[in-house]
Each structure stands twice: as structure tokens, then as C-alpha cells.
N, C-alpha and C positions, 0 to 999 in steps of 0.2 A: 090811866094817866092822872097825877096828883094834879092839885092845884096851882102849885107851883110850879109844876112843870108844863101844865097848858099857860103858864102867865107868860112862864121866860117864851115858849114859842110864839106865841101873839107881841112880845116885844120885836121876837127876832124879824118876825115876817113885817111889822110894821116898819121897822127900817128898812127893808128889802123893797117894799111898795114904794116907799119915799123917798129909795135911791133909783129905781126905775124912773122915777120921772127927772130926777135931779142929774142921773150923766150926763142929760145930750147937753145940760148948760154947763156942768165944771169937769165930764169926764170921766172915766172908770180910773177913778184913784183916791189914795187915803183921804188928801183933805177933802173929795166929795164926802163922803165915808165917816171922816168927821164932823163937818156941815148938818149933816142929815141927821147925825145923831144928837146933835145940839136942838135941831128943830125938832128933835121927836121929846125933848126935853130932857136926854140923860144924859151921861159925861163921857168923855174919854174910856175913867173906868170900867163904866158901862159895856160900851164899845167891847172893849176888851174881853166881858167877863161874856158877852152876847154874841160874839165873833173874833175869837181865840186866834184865829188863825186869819183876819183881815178878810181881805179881798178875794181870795182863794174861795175862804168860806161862804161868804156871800153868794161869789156864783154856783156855791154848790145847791145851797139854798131856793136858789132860782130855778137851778134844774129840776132839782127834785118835787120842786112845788107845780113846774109843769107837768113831769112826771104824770101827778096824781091826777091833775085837771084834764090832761089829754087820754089819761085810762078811763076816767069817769066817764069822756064822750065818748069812746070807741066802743065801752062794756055796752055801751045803751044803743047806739048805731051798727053797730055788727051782727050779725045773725047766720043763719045758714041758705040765706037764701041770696047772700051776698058772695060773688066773685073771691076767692082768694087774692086774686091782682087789683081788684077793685078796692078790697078790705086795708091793702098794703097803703095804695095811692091815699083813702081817708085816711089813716094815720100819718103821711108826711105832711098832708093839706090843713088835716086838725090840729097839728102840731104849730103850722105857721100860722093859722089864725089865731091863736091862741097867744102866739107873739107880734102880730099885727098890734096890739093895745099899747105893746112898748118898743116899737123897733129900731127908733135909734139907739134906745140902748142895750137893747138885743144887736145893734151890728155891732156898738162897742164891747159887751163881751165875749161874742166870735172871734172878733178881732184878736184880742188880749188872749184868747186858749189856741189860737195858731202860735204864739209864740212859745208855747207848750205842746208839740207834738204829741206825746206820749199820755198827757191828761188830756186834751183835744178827741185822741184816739177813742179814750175808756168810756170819755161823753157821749160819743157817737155810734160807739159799738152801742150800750146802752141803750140809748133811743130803739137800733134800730133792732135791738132782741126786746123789748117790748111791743113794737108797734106786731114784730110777728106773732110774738104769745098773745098778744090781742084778737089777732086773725086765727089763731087755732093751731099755729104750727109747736109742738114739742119734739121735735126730730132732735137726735143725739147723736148723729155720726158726723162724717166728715163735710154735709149738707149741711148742716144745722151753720159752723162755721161761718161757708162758701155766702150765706144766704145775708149774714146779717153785713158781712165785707162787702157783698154788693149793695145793698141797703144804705151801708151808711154814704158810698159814693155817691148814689141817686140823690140821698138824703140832703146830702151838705151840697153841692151843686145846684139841686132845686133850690138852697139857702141862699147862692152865692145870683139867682135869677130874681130872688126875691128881695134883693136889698134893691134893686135896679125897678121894681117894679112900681110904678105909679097908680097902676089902677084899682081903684076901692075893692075891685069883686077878686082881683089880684087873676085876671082872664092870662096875662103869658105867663106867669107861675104856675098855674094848672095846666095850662098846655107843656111848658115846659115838663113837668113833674109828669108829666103822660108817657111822654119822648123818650123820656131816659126810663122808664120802667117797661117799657116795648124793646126798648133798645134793650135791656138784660134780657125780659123774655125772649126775645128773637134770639140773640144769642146762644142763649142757653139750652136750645130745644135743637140748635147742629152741632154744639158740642157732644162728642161723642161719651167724654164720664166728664163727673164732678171737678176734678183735680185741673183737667184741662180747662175747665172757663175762668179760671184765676190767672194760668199764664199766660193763654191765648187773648184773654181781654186786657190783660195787663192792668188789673183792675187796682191794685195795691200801688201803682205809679202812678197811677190817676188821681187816686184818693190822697196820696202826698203830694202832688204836683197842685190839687184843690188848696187844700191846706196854706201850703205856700201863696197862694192867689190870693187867702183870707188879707197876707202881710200888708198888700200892696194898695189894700183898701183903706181911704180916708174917713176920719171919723169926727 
């Protein structure tokens, strides 16, 4: 990577930092967006030339940089002498802590990609097909699928325990995040094939029924 293209990233992320903190007082929207870009010293133009695509961009920005930070802990936490179901649970837990540092504006951009199903969706499938490539899963058939659709339900619901949750060590989020990963495995081990744990759990109307939940939250 050139010079210039390590500068323009370090600009971008330093507005991202700066808008992290700046939502929970003006909100996931342009004039924060612009706000934050005036305090980081640059212009409109700026803006523009550093986030083409506004807001959208941003949060991709966001994802993506937890992304890296939640592989970096998982690569170094994971091993073979860890649980597969255990390997899964630290990757939703390390995920949250890791947004513990900004969560109100982590609820506000939850918020704001339920009004986006379809990019809401791509986020979450994402998450939850790295948290397994972290655990060691490469499966390619119709498992591979099944595994990350239930993932992301567990995923965004343990999300939806953890706006609610007050306590520093975040003790009913990880009990929570237990519940529902017993509750698939329990599941899944009296289904008799793959195909069946998708209709029988009705897992795909939960995870939109979730989604919809995200609407009805104040921010």
C-alpha cells in the first residue's frame, strides 16, 4: 500500500472514530457526518472525496474494521483444544465487546440497516460465516448454508439482549448468547437431515421477525 493510500485510510477511519462518538449527541445522519468532518478539519469536499457514498459508507467502514479486530482476537483465542460450540459462543461475545466501547452508536446503526433488510441480511450472514471460518468450519454443502442462517438469528437477538443489558461484565448477554446456541444445538441433533432444521425451526421468520424488532427500538 502507497503512501497515499495508507493517508486517505487513516483519514477515513479518523472520521469513523469521531463519528462513533458524536451519534448518540446528533445521530446517524449527514449533518453529524458533516459536523465531525469539520472537526476533523476537512471540508464537505473532503467528505465526499473520503465517503462517496455518505452514510452507507461509513457503516461499512465500521463493519469492516470490526471485522479485522474480532479475527485478530478469535485467531489468537481459538485452538483445538477449544469446543466447536464454545469457539462459536466467543466469537458472538467478542464481537459485542468489542462494541461495548460504542454502543449507542452501535444501536444506532442496527437501527438504521433494519430499515434495509437485504443489506441488514449480507452484514449478518458475514459476521456469522467468519466467526465459523474462525472456528475451523470449511463445509461447502448444504450445511455450510444452514449453519451461518442459524448464526446470524443467535447473532442478532443475543444483539437485540444486549442493548437492554446494563451490566459491565454484560452477565444476561452471555447467559443469553448460551440459551439460544443450546437451543440450536438441541435442535439440530432431533432433526433428522439438514433441510428439515430450517423449516421445522422456522428459522428464516424469526430472523425477519428479529429484524423488524430492530424498527421499534429508540435511539
Amino acid at each position: 500500500m502507497n503512501n497515499k493510500k495508507i493517508e486517505f485510510e487513516k483519514q477515513r477511519i479518523k472520521i469513523l472514530k469521531r463519528s462513533l462518538k458524536e451519534i448518540k449527541n446528533y445521530g446517524l445522519n449527514k449533518t453529524m457526518l458533516i459536523k465531525v468532518t469539520a472537526d476533523c478539519n476537512l471540508s464537505e469536499g473532503d467528505l465526499g472525496r473520503f465517503f462517496p457514498e455518505g452514510l452507507y459508507e461509513l457503516k461499512e467502514l465500521f463493519f469492516y474494521e470490526t471485522d479485522k479486530e474480532m479475527i485478530k482476537i478469535l485467531n489468537k483465542a481459538n485452538d483445538d483444544s477449544i469446543r466447536i460450540r464454545d469457539k462459536i459462543y466467543n466469537g458472538v461475545m467478542i464481537r459485542l465487546e468489542i462494541f461495548q466501547k460504542n454502543k449507542d452508536a452501535v444501536k444506532h446503526i442496527f437501527v438504521s440497516e433494519a430499515s434495509t433488510p437485504i443489506k441488514s441480511f449480507k452484514n449478518l450472514w458475514n459476521t456469522a460465516d467468519l466467526i465459523w471460518r474462525a472456528a475451523g468450519d470449511n463445509s461447502t454443502d448444504y450445511n455450510h448454508y444452514t449453519k451461518r442462517l442459524l448464526l446470524s438469528w443467535v447473532y442478532l437477538s443475543t444483539i437485540l439482549c444486549w442493548f437492554n443489558d446494563k451490566d459491565k461484565n454484560l452477565k444476561e448477554t452471555k447467559l443469553f448468547c448460551n440459551r439460544r446456541i443450546d437451543e440450536v444445538l438441541k435442535f439440530g441433533k432431533k432433526s433428522a437431515n439438514v433441510k428439515s432444521k430450517l423449516s421445522n425451526l422456522n428459522i428464516s421468520n424469526k430472523l425477519i421477525t428479529t429484524i423488524k424488532e430492530l424498527k421499534s427500538i429508540k435511539t
